[in-house]
C-alpha positions as CSV (number, residue, x, y, z in Angstrom):
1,X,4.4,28.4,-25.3
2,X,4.0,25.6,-28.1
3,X,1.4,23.2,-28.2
4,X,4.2,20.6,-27.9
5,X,5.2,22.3,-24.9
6,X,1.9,22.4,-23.2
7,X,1.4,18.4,-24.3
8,X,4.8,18.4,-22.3
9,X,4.1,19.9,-19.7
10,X,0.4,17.8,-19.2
11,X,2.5,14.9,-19.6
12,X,4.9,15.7,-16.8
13,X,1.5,16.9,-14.7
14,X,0.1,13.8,-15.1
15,X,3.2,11.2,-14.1
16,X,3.5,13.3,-11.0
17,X,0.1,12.7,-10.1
18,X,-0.1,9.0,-11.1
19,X,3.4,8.5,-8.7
20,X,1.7,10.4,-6.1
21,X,-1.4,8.6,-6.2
22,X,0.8,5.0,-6.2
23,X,2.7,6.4,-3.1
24,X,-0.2,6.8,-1.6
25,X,-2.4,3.4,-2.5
26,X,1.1,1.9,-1.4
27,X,0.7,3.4,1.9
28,X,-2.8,2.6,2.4
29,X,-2.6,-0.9,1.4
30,X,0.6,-1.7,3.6
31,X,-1.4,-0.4,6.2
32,X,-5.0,-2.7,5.3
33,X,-2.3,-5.7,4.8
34,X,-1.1,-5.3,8.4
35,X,-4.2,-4.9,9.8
36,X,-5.3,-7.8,8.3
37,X,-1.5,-9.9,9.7
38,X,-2.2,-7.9,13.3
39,X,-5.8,-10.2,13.2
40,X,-4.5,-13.4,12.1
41,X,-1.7,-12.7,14.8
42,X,-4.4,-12.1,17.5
43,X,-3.1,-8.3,17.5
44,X,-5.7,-5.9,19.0
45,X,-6.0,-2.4,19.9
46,X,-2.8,-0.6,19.8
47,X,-0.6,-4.2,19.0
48,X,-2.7,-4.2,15.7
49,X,-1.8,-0.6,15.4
50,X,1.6,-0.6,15.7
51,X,2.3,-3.8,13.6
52,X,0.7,-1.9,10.7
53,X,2.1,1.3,11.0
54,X,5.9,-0.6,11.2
55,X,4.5,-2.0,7.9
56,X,3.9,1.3,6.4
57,X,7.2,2.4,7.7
58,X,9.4,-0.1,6.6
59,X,7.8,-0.1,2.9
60,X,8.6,3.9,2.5
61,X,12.1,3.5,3.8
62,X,12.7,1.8,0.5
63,X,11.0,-1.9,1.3
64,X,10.4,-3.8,-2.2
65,X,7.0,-5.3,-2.4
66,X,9.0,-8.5,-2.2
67,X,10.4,-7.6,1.0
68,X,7.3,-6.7,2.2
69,X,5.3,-9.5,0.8
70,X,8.2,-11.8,2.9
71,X,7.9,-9.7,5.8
72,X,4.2,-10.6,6.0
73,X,4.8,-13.9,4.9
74,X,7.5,-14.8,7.3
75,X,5.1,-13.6,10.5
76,X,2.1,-15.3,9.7
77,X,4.1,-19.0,8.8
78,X,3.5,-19.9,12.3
79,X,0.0,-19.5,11.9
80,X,-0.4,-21.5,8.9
81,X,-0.9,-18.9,6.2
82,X,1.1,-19.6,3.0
83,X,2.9,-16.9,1.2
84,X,0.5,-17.2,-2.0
85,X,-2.6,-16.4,0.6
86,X,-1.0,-13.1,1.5
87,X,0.2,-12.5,-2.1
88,X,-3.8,-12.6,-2.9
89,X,-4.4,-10.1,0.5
90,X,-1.7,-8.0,-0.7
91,X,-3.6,-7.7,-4.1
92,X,-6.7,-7.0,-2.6
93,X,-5.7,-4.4,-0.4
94,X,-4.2,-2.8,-3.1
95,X,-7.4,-2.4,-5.2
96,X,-8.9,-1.4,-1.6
97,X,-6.7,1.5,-1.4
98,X,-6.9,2.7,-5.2
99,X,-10.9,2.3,-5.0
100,X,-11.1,4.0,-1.4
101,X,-8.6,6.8,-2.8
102,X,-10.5,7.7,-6.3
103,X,-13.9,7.9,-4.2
104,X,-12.3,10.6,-2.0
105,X,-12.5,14.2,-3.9
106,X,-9.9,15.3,-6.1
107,X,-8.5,17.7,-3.0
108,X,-8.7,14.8,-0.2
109,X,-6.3,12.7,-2.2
């Protein structure tokens, strides 16, 4: 094997985990996001629950960020929350996810 092909094959190694690690911040954060709607709704218990996992489901079955962002946006109207406010959520949770991910060990993640 060449040294080209090695710096090839690291390459490759390291998109796959960077994608991987995306999926999964993704999914974390969808989930912190509609944790955070399921409150403002006055979710609780298994409500909550639900309303987050349909979150995380919707987003892996090919949901946009947009879509998801509108999805939010669109339930929590009635409760006075504008779509900038949940655009600022959605950022935090994000960084949420990708900090509580890299502080798990390397074979958690």
């Amino acid at each position: 094997m060449t040294t080209f092909d090695k710096r090839e094959q690291g390459f490759e190694a390291k998109f796959a985990h960077d994608e991987e690690l995306m999926f999964k911040a993704t999914a974390r954060s969808n989930k912190l996001l509609g944790l955070w709607a399921a409150g403002q709704l006055e979710l609780t218990g298994d409500a909550a629950a639900s309303y987050a996992t349909a979150l995380v489901t919707a987003s892996l079955e090919n949901r946009s960020v947009d879509e998801t962002l509108r999805k939010v946006s669109d339930d929590l109207a009635g409760k006075g929350i504008l779509p900038e406010q949940v655009a600022q959520k959605m950022r935090e949770c994000l960084h949420q996810a990708l900090a509580q991910l890299e502080a798990l060990p390397s074979d958690q993640r």
